[in-house]
PyMOL Python script that loads the backbone (N, CA, C, O; Angstrom):
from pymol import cmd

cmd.read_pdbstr("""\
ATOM      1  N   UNK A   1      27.902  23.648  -1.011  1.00  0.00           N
ATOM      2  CA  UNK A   1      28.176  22.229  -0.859  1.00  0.00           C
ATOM      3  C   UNK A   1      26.959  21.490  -0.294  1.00  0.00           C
ATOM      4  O   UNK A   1      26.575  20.509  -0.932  1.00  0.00           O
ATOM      5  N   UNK A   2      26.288  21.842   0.848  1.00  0.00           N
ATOM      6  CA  UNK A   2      25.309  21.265   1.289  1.00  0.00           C
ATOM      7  C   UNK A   2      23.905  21.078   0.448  1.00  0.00           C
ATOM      8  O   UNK A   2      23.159  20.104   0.551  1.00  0.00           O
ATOM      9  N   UNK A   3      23.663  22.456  -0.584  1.00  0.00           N
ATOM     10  CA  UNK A   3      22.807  22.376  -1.525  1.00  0.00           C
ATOM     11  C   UNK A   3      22.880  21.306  -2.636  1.00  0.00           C
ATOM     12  O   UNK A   3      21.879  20.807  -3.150  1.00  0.00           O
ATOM     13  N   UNK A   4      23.928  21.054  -2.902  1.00  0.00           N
ATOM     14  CA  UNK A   4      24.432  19.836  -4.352  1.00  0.00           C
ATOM     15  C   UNK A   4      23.978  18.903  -3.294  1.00  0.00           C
ATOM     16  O   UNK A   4      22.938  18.273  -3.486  1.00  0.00           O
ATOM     17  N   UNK A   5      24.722  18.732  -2.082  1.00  0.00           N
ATOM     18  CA  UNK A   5      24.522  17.334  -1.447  1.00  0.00           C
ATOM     19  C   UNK A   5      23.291  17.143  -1.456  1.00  0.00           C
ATOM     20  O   UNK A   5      22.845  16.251  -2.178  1.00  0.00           O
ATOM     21  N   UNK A   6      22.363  17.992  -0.597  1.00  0.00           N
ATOM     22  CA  UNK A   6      20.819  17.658  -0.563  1.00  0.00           C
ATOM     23  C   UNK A   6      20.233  17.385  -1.830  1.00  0.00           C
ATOM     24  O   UNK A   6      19.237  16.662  -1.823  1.00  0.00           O
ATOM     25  N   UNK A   7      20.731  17.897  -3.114  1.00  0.00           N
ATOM     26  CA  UNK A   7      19.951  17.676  -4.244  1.00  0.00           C
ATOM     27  C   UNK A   7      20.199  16.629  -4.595  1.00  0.00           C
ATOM     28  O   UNK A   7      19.135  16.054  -4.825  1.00  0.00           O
ATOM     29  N   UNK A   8      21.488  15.657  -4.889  1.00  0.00           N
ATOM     30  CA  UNK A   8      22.193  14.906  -5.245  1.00  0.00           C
ATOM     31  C   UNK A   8      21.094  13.470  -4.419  1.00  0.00           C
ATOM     32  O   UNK A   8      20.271  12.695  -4.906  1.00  0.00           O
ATOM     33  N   UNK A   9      21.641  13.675  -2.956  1.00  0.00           N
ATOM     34  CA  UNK A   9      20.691  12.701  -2.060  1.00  0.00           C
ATOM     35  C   UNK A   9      19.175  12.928  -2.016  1.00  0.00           C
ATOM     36  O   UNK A   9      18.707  11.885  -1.561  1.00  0.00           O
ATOM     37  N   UNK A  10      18.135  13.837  -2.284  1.00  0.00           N
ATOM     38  CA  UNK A  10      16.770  13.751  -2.479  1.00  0.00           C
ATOM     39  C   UNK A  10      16.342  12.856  -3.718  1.00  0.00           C
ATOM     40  O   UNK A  10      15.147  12.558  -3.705  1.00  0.00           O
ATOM     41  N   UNK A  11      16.893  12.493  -4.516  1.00  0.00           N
ATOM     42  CA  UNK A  11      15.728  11.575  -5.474  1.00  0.00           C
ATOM     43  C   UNK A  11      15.865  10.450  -5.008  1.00  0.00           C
ATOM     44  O   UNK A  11      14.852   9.832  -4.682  1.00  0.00           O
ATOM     45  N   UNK A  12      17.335   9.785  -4.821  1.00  0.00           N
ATOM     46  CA  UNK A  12      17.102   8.291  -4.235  1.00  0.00           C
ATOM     47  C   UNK A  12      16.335   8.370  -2.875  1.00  0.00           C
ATOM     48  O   UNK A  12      15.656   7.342  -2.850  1.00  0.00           O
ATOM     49  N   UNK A  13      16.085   9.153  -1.618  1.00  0.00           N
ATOM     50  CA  UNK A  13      15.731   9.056  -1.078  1.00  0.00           C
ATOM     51  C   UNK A  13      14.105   9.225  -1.103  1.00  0.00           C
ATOM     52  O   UNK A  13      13.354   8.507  -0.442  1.00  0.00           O
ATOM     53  N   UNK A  14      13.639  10.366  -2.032  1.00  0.00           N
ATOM     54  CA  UNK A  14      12.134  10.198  -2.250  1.00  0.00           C
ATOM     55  C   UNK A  14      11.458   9.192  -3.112  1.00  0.00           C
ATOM     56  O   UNK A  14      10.261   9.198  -3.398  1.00  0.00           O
ATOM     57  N   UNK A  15      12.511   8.171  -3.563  1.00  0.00           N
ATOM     58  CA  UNK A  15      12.383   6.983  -4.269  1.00  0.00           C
ATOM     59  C   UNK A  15      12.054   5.728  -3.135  1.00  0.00           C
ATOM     60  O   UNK A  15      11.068   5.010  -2.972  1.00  0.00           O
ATOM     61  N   UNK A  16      13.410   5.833  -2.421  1.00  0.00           N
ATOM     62  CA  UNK A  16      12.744   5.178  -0.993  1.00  0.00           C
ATOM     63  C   UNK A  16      11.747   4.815  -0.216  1.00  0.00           C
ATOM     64  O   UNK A  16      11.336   3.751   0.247  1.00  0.00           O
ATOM     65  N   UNK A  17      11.410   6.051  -0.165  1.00  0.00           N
ATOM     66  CA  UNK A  17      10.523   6.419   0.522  1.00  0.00           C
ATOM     67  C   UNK A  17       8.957   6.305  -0.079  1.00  0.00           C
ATOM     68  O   UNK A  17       7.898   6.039   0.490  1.00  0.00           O
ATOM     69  N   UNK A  18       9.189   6.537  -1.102  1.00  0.00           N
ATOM     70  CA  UNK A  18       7.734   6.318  -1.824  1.00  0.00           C
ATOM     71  C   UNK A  18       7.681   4.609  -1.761  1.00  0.00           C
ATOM     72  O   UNK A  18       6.847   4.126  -0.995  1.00  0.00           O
ATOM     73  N   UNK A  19       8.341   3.907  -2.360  1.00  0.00           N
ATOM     74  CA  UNK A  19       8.826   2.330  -2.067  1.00  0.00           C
ATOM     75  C   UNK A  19       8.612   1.849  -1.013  1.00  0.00           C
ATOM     76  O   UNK A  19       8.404   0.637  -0.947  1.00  0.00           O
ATOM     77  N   UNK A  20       8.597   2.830   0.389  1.00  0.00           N
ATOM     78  CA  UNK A  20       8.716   1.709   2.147  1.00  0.00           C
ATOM     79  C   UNK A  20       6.931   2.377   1.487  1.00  0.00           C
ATOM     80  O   UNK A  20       6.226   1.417   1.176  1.00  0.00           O
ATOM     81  N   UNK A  21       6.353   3.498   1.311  1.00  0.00           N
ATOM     82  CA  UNK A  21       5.600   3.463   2.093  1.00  0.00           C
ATOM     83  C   UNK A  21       3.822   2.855   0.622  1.00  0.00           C
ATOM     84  O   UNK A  21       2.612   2.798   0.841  1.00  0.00           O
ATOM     85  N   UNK A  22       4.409   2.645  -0.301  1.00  0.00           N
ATOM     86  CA  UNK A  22       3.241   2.237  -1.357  1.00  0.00           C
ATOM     87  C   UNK A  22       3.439   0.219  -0.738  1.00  0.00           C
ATOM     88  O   UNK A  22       2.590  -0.671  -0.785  1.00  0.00           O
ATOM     89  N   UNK A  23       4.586   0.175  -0.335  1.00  0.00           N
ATOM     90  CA  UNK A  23       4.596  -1.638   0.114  1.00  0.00           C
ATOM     91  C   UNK A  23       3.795  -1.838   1.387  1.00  0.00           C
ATOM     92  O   UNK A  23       2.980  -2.734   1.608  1.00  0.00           O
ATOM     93  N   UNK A  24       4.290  -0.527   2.440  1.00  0.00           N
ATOM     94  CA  UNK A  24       3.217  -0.583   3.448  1.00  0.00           C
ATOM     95  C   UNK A  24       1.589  -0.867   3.458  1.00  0.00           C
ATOM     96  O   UNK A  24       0.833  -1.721   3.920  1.00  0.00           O
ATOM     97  N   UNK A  25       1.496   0.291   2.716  1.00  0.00           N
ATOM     98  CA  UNK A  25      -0.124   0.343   2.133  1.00  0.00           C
ATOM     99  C   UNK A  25      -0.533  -0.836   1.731  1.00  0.00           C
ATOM    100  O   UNK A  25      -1.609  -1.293   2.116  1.00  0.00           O
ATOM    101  N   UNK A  26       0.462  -1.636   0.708  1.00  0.00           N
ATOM    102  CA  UNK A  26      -0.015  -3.023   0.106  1.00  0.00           C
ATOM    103  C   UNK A  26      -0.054  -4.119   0.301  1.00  0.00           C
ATOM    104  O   UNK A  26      -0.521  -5.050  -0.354  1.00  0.00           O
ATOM    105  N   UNK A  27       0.917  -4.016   2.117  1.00  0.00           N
ATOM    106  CA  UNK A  27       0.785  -5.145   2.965  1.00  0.00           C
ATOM    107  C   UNK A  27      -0.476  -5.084   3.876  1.00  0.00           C
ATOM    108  O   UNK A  27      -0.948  -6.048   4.479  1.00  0.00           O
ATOM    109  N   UNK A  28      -0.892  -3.975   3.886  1.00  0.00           N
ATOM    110  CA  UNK A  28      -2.161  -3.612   5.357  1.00  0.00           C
ATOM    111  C   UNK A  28      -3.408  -4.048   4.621  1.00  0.00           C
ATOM    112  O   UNK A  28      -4.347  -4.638   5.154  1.00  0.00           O
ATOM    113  N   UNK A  29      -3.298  -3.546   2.763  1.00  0.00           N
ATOM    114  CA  UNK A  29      -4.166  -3.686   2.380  1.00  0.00           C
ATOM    115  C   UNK A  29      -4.813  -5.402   2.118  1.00  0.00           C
ATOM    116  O   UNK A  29      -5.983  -5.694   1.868  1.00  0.00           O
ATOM    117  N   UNK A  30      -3.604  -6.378   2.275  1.00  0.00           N
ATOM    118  CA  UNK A  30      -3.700  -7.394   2.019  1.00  0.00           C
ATOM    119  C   UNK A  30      -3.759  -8.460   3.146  1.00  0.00           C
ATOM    120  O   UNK A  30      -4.181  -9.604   2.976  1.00  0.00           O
ATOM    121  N   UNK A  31      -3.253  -7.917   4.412  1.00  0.00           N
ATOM    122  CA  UNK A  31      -3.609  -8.150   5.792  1.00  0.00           C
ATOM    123  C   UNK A  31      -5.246  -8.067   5.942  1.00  0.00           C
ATOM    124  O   UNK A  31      -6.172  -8.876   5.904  1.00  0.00           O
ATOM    125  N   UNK A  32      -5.152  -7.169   6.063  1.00  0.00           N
ATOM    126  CA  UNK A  32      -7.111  -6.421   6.112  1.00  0.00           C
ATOM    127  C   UNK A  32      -7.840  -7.238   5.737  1.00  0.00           C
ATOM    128  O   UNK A  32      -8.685  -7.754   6.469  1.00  0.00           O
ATOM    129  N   UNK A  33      -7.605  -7.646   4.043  1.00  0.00           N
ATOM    130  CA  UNK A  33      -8.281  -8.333   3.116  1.00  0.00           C
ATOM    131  C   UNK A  33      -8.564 -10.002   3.995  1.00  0.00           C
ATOM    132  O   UNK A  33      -9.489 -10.705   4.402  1.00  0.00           O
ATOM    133  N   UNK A  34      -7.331  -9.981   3.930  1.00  0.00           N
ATOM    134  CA  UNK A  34      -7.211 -11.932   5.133  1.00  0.00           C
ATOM    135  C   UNK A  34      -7.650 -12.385   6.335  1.00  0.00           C
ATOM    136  O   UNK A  34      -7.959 -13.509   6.733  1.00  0.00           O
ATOM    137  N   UNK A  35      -7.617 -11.018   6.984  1.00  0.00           N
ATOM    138  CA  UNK A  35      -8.568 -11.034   8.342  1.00  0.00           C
ATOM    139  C   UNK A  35      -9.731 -11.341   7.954  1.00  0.00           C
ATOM    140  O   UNK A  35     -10.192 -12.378   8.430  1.00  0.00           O
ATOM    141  N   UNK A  36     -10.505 -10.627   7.064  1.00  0.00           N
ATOM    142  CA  UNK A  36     -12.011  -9.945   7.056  1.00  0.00           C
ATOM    143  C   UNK A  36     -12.362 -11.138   6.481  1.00  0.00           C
ATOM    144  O   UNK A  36     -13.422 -11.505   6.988  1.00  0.00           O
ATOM    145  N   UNK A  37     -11.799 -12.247   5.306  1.00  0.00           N
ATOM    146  CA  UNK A  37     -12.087 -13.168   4.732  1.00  0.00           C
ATOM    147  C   UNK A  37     -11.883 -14.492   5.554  1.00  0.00           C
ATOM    148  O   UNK A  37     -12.217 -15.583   5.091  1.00  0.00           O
ATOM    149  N   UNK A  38     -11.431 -14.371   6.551  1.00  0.00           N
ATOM    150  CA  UNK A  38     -11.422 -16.209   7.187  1.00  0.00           C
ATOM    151  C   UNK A  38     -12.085 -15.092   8.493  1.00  0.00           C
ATOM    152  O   UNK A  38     -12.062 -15.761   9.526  1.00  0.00           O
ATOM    153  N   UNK A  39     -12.477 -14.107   8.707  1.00  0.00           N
ATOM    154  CA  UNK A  39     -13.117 -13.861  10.185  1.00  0.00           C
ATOM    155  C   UNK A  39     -14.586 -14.534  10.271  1.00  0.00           C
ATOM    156  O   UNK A  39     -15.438 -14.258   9.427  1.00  0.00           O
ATOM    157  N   UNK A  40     -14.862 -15.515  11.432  1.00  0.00           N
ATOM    158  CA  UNK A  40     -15.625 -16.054  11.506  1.00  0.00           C
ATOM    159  C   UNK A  40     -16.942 -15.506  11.759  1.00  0.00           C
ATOM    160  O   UNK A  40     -17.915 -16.258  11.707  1.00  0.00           O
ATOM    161  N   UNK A  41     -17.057 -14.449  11.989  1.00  0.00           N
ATOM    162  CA  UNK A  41     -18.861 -13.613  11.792  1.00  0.00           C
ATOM    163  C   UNK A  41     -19.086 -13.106  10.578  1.00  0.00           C
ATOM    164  O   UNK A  41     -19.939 -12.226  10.461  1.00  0.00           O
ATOM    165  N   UNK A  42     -18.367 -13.564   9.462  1.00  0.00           N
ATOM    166  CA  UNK A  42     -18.740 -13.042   7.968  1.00  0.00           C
ATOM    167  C   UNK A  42     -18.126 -11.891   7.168  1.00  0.00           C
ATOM    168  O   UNK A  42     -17.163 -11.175   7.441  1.00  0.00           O
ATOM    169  N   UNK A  43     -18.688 -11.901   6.438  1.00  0.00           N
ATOM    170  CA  UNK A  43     -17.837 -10.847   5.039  1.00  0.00           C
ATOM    171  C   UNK A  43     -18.688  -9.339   5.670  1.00  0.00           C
ATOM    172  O   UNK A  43     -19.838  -9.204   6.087  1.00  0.00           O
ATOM    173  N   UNK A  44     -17.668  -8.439   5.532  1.00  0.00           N
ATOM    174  CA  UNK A  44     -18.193  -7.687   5.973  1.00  0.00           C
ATOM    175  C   UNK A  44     -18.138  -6.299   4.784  1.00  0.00           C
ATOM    176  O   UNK A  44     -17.504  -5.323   5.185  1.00  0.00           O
ATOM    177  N   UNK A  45     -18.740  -6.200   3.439  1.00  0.00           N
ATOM    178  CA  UNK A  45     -18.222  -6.211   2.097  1.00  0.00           C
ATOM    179  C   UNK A  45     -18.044  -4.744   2.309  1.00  0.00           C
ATOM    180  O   UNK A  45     -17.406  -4.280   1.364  1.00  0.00           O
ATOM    181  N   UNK A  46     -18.368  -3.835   3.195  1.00  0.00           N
ATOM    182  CA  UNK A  46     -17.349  -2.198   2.538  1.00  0.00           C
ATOM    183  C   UNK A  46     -15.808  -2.544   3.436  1.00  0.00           C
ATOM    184  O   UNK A  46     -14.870  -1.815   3.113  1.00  0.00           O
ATOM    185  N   UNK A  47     -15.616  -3.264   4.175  1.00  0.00           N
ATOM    186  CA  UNK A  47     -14.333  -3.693   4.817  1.00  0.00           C
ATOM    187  C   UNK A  47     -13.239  -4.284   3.969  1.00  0.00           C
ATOM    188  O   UNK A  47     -12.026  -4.165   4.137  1.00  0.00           O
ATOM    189  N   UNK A  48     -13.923  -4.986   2.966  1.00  0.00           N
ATOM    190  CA  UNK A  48     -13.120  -5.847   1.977  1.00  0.00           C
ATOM    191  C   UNK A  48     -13.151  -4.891   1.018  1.00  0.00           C
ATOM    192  O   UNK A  48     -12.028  -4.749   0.535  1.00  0.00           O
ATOM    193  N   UNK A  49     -14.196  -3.971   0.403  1.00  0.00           N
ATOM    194  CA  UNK A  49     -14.133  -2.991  -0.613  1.00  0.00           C
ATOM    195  C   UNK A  49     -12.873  -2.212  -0.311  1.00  0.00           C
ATOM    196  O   UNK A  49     -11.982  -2.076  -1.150  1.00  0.00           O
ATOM    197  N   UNK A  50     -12.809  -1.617   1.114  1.00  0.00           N
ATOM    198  CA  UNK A  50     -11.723  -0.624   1.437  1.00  0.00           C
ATOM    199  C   UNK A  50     -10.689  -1.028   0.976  1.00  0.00           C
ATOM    200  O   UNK A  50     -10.090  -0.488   0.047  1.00  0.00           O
ATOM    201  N   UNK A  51     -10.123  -2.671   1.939  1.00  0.00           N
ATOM    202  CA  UNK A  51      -8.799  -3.289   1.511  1.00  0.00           C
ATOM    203  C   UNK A  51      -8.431  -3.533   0.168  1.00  0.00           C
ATOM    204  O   UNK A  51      -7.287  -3.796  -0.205  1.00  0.00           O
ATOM    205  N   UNK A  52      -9.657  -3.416  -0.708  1.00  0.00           N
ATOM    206  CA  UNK A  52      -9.077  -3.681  -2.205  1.00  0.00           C
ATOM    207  C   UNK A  52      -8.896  -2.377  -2.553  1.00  0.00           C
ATOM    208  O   UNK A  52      -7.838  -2.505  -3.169  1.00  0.00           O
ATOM    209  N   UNK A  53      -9.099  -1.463  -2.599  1.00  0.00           N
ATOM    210  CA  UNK A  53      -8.918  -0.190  -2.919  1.00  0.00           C
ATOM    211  C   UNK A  53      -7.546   0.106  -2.249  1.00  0.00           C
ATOM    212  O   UNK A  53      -6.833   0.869  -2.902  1.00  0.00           O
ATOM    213  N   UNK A  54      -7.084  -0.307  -1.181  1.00  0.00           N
ATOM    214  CA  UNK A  54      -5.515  -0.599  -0.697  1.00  0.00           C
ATOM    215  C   UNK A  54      -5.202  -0.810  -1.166  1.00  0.00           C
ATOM    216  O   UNK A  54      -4.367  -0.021  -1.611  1.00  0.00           O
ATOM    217  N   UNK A  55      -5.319  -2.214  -1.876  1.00  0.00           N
ATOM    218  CA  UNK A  55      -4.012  -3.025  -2.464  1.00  0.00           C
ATOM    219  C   UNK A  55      -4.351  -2.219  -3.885  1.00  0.00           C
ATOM    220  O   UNK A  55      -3.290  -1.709  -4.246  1.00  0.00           O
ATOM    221  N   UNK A  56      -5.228  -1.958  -4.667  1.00  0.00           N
ATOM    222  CA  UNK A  56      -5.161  -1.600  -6.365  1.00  0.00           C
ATOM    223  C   UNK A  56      -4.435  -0.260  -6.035  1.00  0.00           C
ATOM    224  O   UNK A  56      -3.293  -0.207  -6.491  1.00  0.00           O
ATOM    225  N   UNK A  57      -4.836   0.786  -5.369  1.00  0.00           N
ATOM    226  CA  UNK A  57      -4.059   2.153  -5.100  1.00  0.00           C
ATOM    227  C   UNK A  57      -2.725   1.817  -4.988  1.00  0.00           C
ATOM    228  O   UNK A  57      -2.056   2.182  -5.955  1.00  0.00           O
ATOM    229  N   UNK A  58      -2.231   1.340  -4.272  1.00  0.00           N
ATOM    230  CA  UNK A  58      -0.578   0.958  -3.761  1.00  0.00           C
ATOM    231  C   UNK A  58       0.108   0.056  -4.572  1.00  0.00           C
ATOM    232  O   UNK A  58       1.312  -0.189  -4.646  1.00  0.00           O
ATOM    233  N   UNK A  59      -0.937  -0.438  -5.219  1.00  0.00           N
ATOM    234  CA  UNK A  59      -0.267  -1.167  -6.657  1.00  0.00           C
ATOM    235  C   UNK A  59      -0.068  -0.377  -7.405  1.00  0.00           C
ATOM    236  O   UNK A  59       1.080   0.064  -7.361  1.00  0.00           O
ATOM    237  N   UNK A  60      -0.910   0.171  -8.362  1.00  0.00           N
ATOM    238  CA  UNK A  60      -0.746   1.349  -9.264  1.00  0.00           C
ATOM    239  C   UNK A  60       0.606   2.381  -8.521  1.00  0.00           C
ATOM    240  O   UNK A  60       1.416   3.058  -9.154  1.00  0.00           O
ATOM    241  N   UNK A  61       0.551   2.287  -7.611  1.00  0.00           N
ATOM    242  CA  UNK A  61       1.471   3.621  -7.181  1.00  0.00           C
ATOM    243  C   UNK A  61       2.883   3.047  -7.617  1.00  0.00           C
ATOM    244  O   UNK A  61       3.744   3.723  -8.180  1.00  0.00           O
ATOM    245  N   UNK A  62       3.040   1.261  -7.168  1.00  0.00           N
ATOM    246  CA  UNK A  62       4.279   1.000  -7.555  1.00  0.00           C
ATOM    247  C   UNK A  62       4.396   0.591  -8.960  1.00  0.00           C
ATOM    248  O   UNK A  62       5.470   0.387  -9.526  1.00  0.00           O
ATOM    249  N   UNK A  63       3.579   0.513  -9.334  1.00  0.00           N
ATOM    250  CA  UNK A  63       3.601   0.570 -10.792  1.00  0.00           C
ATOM    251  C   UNK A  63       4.488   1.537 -11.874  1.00  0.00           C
ATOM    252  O   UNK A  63       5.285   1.379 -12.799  1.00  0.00           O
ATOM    253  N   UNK A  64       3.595   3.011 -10.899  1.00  0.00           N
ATOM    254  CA  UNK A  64       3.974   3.845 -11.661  1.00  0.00           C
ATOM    255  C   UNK A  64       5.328   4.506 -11.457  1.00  0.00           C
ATOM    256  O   UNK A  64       6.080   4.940 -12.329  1.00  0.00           O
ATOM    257  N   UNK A  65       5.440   4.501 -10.561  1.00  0.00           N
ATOM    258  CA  UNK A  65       6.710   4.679  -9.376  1.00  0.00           C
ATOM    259  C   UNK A  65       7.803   4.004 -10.152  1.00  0.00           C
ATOM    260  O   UNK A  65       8.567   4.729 -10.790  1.00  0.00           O
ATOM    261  N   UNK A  66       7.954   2.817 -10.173  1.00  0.00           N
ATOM    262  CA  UNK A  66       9.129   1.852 -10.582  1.00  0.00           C
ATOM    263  C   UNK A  66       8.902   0.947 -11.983  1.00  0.00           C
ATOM    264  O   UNK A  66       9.938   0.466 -12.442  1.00  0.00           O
ATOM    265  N   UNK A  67       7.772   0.692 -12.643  1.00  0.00           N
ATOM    266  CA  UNK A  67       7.747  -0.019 -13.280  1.00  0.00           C
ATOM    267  C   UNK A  67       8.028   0.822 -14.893  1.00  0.00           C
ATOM    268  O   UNK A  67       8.961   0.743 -15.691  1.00  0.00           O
ATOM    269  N   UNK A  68       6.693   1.658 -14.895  1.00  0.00           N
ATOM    270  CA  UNK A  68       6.372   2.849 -15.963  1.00  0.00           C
ATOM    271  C   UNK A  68       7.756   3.433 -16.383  1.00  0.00           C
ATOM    272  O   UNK A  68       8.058   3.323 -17.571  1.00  0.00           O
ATOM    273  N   UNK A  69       8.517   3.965 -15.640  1.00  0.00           N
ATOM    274  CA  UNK A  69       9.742   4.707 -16.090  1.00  0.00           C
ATOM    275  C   UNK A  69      10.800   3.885 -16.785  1.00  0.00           C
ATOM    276  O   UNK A  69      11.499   4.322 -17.699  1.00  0.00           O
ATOM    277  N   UNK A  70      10.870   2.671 -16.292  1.00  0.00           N
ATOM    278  CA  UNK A  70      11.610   1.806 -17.405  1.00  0.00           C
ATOM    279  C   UNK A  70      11.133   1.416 -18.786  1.00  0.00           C
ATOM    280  O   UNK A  70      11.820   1.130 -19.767  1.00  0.00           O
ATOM    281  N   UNK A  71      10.196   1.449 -18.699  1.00  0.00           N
ATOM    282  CA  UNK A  71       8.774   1.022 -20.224  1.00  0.00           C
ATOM    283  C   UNK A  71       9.156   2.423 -21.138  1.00  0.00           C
ATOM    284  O   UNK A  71       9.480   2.572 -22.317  1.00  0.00           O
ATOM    285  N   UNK A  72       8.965   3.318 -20.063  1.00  0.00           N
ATOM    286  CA  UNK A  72       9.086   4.738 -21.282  1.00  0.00           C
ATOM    287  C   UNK A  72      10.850   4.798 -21.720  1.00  0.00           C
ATOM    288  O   UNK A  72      11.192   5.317 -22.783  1.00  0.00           O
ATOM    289  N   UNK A  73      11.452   4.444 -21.147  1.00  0.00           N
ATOM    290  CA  UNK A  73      12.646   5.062 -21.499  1.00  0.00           C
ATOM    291  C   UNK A  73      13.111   4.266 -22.285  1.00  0.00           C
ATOM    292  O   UNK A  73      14.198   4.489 -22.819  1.00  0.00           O
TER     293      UNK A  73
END
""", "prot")
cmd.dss("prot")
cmd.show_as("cartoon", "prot")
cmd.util.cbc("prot")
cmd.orient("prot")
């Protein structure tokens, strides 16, 4: 019983979970980005390189995560 249950409850939950944490990434990455761009001592361009590499990674992730699987099916 506990085996069905755990199997049953692991996909929505590693669905979840991939979801809290690719939005995380794509809020920090876009935080980061807003700081570094109105911070008043200047662009500081591998700081802004990083944060975009945040937000395109954590995009793609939800992309592929949630978007892709409806397209294919």
């Amino acid at each position: 019983m506990a085996c069905a249950l755990t199997g049953y409850l692991a996909e929505p939950m590693r669905r979840f979970l991939s979801f809290l944490m690719a939005s995380a990434i794509l809020l920090a990455g876009l935080a980061l980005a807003g700081f570094e761009i109105v911070r008043a001592d200047g662009v500081r361009p591998f700081v802004l390189f990083g944060a975009l590499v945040m937000v395109v990674i954590s995009g793609a992730w939800l992309l592929e995560e949630f978007v892709s699987p409806r397209w294919l099916s």
